[in-house]
LUMKEDREN-296003 format. One record per residue (C-alpha): residue in one letter; y, z, x. Coordinates in steps of 0.25 Angstrom, whole numbers, padded with zeros to 4 digits, always signed. Example, Ala and Ser with C-alpha at 12.3 -4.5 7.8 and 13.67 -1.06 7.14 Angstrom:
! LUMKEDREN-296003
a-0018+0031+0049 s-0004+0029+0055 
END
This chain:
! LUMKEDREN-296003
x-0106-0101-0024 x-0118-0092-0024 x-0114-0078-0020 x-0122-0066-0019 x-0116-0053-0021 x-0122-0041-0015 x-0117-0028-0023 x-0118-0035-0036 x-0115-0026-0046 x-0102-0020-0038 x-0089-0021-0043 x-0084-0030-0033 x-0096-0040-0037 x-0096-0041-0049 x-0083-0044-0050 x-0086-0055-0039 x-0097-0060-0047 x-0089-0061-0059 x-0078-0070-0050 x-0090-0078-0045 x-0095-0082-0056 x-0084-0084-0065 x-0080-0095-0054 x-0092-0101-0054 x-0100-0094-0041 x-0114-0089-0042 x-0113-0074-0040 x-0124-0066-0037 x-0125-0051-0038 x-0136-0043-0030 x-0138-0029-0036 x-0149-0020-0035 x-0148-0013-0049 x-0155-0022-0061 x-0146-0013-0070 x-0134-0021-0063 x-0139-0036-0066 x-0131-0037-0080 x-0118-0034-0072 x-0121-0044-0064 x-0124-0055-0074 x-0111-0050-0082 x-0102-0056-0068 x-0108-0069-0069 x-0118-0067-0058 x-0134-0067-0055 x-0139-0052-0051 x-0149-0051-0040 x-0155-0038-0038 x-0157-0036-0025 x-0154-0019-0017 x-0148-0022-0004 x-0152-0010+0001 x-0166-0013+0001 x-0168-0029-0001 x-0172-0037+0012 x-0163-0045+0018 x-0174-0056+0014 x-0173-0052-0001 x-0157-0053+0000 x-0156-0067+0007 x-0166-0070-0004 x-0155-0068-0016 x-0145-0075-0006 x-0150-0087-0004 x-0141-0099-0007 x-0130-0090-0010 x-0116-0094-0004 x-0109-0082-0002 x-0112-0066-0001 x-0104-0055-0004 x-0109-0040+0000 x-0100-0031-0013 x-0113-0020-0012 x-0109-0006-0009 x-0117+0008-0010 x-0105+0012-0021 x-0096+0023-0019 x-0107+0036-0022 x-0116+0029-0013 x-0119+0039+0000 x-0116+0035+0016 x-0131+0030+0016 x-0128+0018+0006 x-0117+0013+0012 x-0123+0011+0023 x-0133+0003+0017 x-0126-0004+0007 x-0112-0005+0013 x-0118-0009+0025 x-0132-0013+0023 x-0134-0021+0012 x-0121-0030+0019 x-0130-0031+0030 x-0142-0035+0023 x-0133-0046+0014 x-0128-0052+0027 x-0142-0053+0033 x-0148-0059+0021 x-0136-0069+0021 x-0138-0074+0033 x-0154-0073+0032 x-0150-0083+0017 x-0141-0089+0025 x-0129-0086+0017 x-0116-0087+0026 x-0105-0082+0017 x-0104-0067+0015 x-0092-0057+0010 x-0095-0042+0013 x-0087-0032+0005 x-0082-0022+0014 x-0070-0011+0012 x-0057-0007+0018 x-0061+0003+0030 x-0073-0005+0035 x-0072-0009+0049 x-0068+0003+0054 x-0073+0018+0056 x-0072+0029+0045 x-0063+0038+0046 x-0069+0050+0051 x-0071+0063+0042 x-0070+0054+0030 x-0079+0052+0020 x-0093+0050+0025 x-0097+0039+0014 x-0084+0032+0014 x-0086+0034+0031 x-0100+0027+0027 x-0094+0016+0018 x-0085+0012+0028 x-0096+0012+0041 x-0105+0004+0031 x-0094-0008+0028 x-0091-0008+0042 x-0105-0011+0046 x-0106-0020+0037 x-0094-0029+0041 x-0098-0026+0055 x-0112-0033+0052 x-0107-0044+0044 x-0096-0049+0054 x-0109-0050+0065 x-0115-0061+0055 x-0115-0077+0055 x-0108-0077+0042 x-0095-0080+0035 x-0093-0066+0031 x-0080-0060+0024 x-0079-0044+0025 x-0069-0041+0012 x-0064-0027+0014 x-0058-0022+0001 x-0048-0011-0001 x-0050+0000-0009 x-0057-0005-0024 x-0052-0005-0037 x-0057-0008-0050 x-0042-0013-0055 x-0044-0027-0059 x-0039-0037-0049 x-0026-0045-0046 x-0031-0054-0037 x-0020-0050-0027 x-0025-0044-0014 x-0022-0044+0001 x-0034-0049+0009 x-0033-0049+0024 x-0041-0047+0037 x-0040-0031+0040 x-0032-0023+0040 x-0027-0022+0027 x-0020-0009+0021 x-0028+0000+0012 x-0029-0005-0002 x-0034-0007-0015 x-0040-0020-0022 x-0047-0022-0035 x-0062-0026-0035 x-0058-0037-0042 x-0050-0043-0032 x-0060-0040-0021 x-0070-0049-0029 x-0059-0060-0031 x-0056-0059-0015 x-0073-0062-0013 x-0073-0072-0023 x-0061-0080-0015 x-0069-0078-0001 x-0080-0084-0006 x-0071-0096-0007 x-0066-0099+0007 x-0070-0097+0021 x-0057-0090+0025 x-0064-0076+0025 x-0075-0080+0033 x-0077-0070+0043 x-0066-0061+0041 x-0063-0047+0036 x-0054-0046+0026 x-0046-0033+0017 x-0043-0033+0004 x-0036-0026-0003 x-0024-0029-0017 x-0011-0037-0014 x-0002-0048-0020 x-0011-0060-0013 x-0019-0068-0023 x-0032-0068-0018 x-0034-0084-0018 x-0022-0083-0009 x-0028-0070-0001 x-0041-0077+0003 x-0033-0093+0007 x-0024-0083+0016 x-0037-0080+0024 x-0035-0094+0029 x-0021-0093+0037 
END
Protein backbone atom coordinates (compact mmCIF):
# COMPACT_ATOMS: atom_id res chain seq x y z
CA UNK A 1 0.00 0.00 0.00
CA UNK A 2 0.81 3.71 -0.55
CA UNK A 3 0.15 5.83 2.47
CA UNK A 4 0.61 9.27 2.85
CA UNK A 5 1.24 10.68 6.18
CA UNK A 6 0.48 14.10 7.15
CA UNK A 7 2.75 15.25 10.27
CA UNK A 8 5.64 13.44 8.82
CA UNK A 9 8.40 14.20 10.85
CA UNK A 10 6.06 13.72 14.35
CA UNK A 11 6.82 11.08 16.72
CA UNK A 12 3.99 9.14 16.14
CA UNK A 13 4.82 9.00 12.26
CA UNK A 14 7.90 8.31 12.06
CA UNK A 15 7.41 5.45 14.03
CA UNK A 16 4.43 4.50 11.65
CA UNK A 17 6.76 4.95 8.67
CA UNK A 18 9.32 2.77 10.11
CA UNK A 19 6.53 -0.06 10.67
CA UNK A 20 5.29 0.71 6.97
CA UNK A 21 7.97 0.29 5.39
CA UNK A 22 9.79 -2.58 7.20
CA UNK A 23 6.61 -4.54 6.07
CA UNK A 24 6.70 -3.66 2.85
CA UNK A 25 4.23 -0.52 2.39
CA UNK A 26 5.06 2.70 0.59
CA UNK A 27 5.03 5.47 3.37
CA UNK A 28 4.95 8.68 2.63
CA UNK A 29 5.74 11.78 4.87
CA UNK A 30 4.62 15.21 4.23
CA UNK A 31 6.69 17.90 6.15
CA UNK A 32 7.03 21.40 5.60
CA UNK A 33 10.63 21.74 6.99
CA UNK A 34 13.45 20.62 4.25
CA UNK A 35 15.85 20.39 7.41
CA UNK A 36 13.33 17.38 8.27
CA UNK A 37 13.81 15.24 4.94
CA UNK A 38 16.92 13.09 6.16
CA UNK A 39 14.56 11.94 9.20
CA UNK A 40 12.27 10.95 6.81
CA UNK A 41 14.34 8.87 4.52
CA UNK A 42 16.15 7.41 7.76
CA UNK A 43 12.18 5.47 8.48
CA UNK A 44 12.24 4.12 5.21
CA UNK A 45 9.89 6.56 3.65
CA UNK A 46 9.67 9.23 0.66
CA UNK A 47 9.53 12.99 2.17
CA UNK A 48 7.26 15.33 0.29
CA UNK A 49 7.40 18.90 1.35
CA UNK A 50 4.22 20.17 1.42
CA UNK A 51 2.84 23.25 4.56
CA UNK A 52 -0.71 22.36 5.38
CA UNK A 53 -1.26 25.46 6.62
CA UNK A 54 -0.89 27.22 3.48
CA UNK A 55 -1.00 24.58 0.43
CA UNK A 56 -4.26 24.25 -1.74
CA UNK A 57 -6.29 21.67 -1.54
CA UNK A 58 -5.44 21.27 -5.45
CA UNK A 59 -1.44 21.14 -4.37
CA UNK A 60 -2.30 18.34 -1.46
CA UNK A 61 -4.63 15.88 -3.75
CA UNK A 62 -1.73 16.44 -6.18
CA UNK A 63 1.02 14.54 -3.58
CA UNK A 64 -2.08 12.11 -2.87
CA UNK A 65 -2.84 10.64 -5.90
CA UNK A 66 -2.78 6.88 -6.18
CA UNK A 67 -2.17 6.61 -2.54
CA UNK A 68 -4.44 3.98 -0.64
CA UNK A 69 -4.64 5.19 2.76
CA UNK A 70 -4.21 8.64 4.63
CA UNK A 71 -3.36 9.15 8.08
CA UNK A 72 -3.56 12.97 9.61
CA UNK A 73 -0.60 12.51 12.67
CA UNK A 74 0.10 16.70 12.30
CA UNK A 75 -0.34 18.74 15.22
CA UNK A 76 0.77 22.53 16.16
CA UNK A 77 3.25 20.90 19.06
CA UNK A 78 2.83 21.41 22.62
CA UNK A 79 4.42 25.43 22.71
CA UNK A 80 2.13 26.06 19.79
CA UNK A 81 -0.58 29.10 20.85
CA UNK A 82 -4.56 28.63 20.51
CA UNK A 83 -4.21 30.17 16.96
CA UNK A 84 -2.27 27.11 15.64
CA UNK A 85 -4.37 24.62 16.86
CA UNK A 86 -6.98 25.69 15.24
CA UNK A 87 -5.31 25.75 12.14
CA UNK A 88 -3.61 22.70 12.27
CA UNK A 89 -5.54 20.60 14.75
CA UNK A 90 -8.49 21.28 12.98
CA UNK A 91 -7.58 22.84 9.63
CA UNK A 92 -5.02 21.16 8.11
CA UNK A 93 -7.49 17.64 8.82
CA UNK A 94 -9.95 19.61 7.03
CA UNK A 95 -7.90 20.29 4.08
CA UNK A 96 -6.33 16.40 3.98
CA UNK A 97 -10.08 15.27 3.95
CA UNK A 98 -11.04 17.54 1.12
CA UNK A 99 -7.98 16.84 -0.88
CA UNK A 100 -8.73 13.14 -0.39
CA UNK A 101 -11.96 13.21 -1.63
CA UNK A 102 -10.96 15.86 -4.44
CA UNK A 103 -7.92 12.49 -5.29
CA UNK A 104 -10.25 10.38 -4.50
CA UNK A 105 -8.80 8.57 -1.76
CA UNK A 106 -11.45 6.76 0.46
CA UNK A 107 -9.54 5.46 3.42
CA UNK A 108 -8.34 8.00 6.02
CA UNK A 109 -7.30 7.49 9.87
CA UNK A 110 -7.33 10.87 11.81
CA UNK A 111 -5.29 11.08 14.89
CA UNK A 112 -7.44 12.49 17.63
CA UNK A 113 -6.95 12.52 21.55
CA UNK A 114 -8.89 11.39 24.70
CA UNK A 115 -11.14 14.57 25.63
CA UNK A 116 -12.41 15.24 21.96
CA UNK A 117 -15.86 15.14 21.35
CA UNK A 118 -16.85 17.01 24.28
CA UNK A 119 -16.71 20.48 25.73
CA UNK A 120 -13.62 21.81 27.78
CA UNK A 121 -13.75 22.19 31.08
CA UNK A 122 -14.35 25.66 31.77
CA UNK A 123 -11.76 27.95 33.57
CA UNK A 124 -9.16 25.34 32.36
CA UNK A 125 -6.44 26.01 30.25
CA UNK A 126 -7.07 28.10 27.35
CA UNK A 127 -4.67 26.27 24.74
CA UNK A 128 -5.44 22.93 26.05
CA UNK A 129 -9.54 24.57 26.02
CA UNK A 130 -8.24 25.26 22.27
CA UNK A 131 -6.73 21.74 21.68
CA UNK A 132 -9.42 20.02 22.72
CA UNK A 133 -12.28 22.47 20.44
CA UNK A 134 -9.82 21.88 17.52
CA UNK A 135 -10.03 17.80 17.51
CA UNK A 136 -13.43 18.13 18.10
CA UNK A 137 -13.96 19.96 14.90
CA UNK A 138 -12.22 17.99 13.30
CA UNK A 139 -13.76 14.52 14.11
CA UNK A 140 -17.17 16.39 13.77
CA UNK A 141 -16.11 17.34 9.97
CA UNK A 142 -14.55 14.02 9.13
CA UNK A 143 -17.70 11.91 10.30
CA UNK A 144 -19.84 14.30 7.73
CA UNK A 145 -17.67 12.91 4.87
CA UNK A 146 -18.33 9.93 2.23
CA UNK A 147 -15.17 8.14 3.49
CA UNK A 148 -14.05 5.12 5.46
CA UNK A 149 -12.61 7.20 8.07
CA UNK A 150 -11.41 5.81 11.65
CA UNK A 151 -10.99 8.61 14.35
CA UNK A 152 -8.10 6.88 16.76
CA UNK A 153 -8.31 8.71 20.18
CA UNK A 154 -5.04 7.92 22.14
CA UNK A 155 -4.48 8.45 25.87
CA UNK A 156 -2.05 10.29 27.28
CA UNK A 157 1.56 9.75 25.10
CA UNK A 158 4.50 8.30 26.32
CA UNK A 159 7.74 7.90 24.85
CA UNK A 160 8.42 4.19 26.85
CA UNK A 161 8.82 1.80 24.17
CA UNK A 162 5.98 -0.31 23.38
CA UNK A 163 4.52 -3.68 24.53
CA UNK A 164 2.18 -4.12 21.85
CA UNK A 165 -0.61 -4.58 24.67
CA UNK A 166 -3.45 -2.07 24.80
CA UNK A 167 -7.16 -1.67 25.22
CA UNK A 168 -8.86 -0.52 22.14
CA UNK A 169 -12.54 0.21 22.16
CA UNK A 170 -15.42 2.62 21.08
CA UNK A 171 -15.70 5.59 23.85
CA UNK A 172 -15.47 5.77 26.68
CA UNK A 173 -12.61 4.37 27.67
CA UNK A 174 -10.83 5.24 31.21
CA UNK A 175 -8.14 7.86 31.42
CA UNK A 176 -4.92 6.36 30.52
CA UNK A 177 -1.56 6.22 29.09
CA UNK A 178 -0.03 4.43 25.97
CA UNK A 179 3.24 4.52 24.16
CA UNK A 180 3.61 6.18 20.85
CA UNK A 181 4.82 3.11 19.79
CA UNK A 182 1.96 1.27 20.37
CA UNK A 183 -0.22 4.05 18.86
CA UNK A 184 1.76 3.45 15.45
CA UNK A 185 1.52 -0.36 15.71
CA UNK A 186 -2.58 0.04 16.43
CA UNK A 187 -2.63 2.45 12.70
CA UNK A 188 -0.51 0.22 11.06
CA UNK A 189 -3.23 -2.89 11.92
CA UNK A 190 -6.29 -0.51 10.71
CA UNK A 191 -4.87 -0.10 7.91
CA UNK A 192 -5.33 -3.74 7.35
CA UNK A 193 -9.10 -4.40 7.83
CA UNK A 194 -12.22 -2.92 7.36
CA UNK A 195 -13.48 -3.37 10.97
CA UNK A 196 -12.63 0.29 11.85
CA UNK A 197 -14.38 1.89 9.25
CA UNK A 198 -16.53 4.45 10.40
CA UNK A 199 -16.04 4.21 13.91
CA UNK A 200 -14.38 6.03 16.85
CA UNK A 201 -12.17 4.32 18.87
CA UNK A 202 -9.95 4.94 22.33
CA UNK A 203 -6.74 3.77 23.02
CA UNK A 204 -4.96 3.44 25.60
CA UNK A 205 -2.17 0.32 27.38
CA UNK A 206 -3.62 -3.00 28.35
CA UNK A 207 -2.99 -6.90 28.37
CA UNK A 208 -4.61 -7.18 24.59
CA UNK A 209 -2.26 -7.80 21.85
CA UNK A 210 -3.06 -5.53 19.31
CA UNK A 211 -3.53 -8.07 16.31
CA UNK A 212 -5.99 -9.48 18.80
CA UNK A 213 -7.36 -5.76 19.84
CA UNK A 214 -8.12 -4.63 16.20
CA UNK A 215 -9.93 -8.86 15.00
CA UNK A 216 -12.18 -7.77 18.37
CA UNK A 217 -13.61 -4.81 16.47
CA UNK A 218 -15.37 -7.32 14.37
CA UNK A 219 -17.76 -9.04 17.12
Amino acid sequence: MRIVIAGGHGKIALRLERLLAGRGDEPAGLIRRPEHEPDIRAAGARAVLCDLEKASVEEVAAHLAGADAVVFAAGAGPNSGAARKDTVDRGASVLLADAAERAGVRRFVQISSMGAGKPPEPGGDEVWAAYITAKTEAENDLRGRDLDWTILRPGALTDVPGTALVTLSDPPLPPGQVPRDDVATVIAALLDTPAGHRRTLELIGGDTPVEAAVRALNS
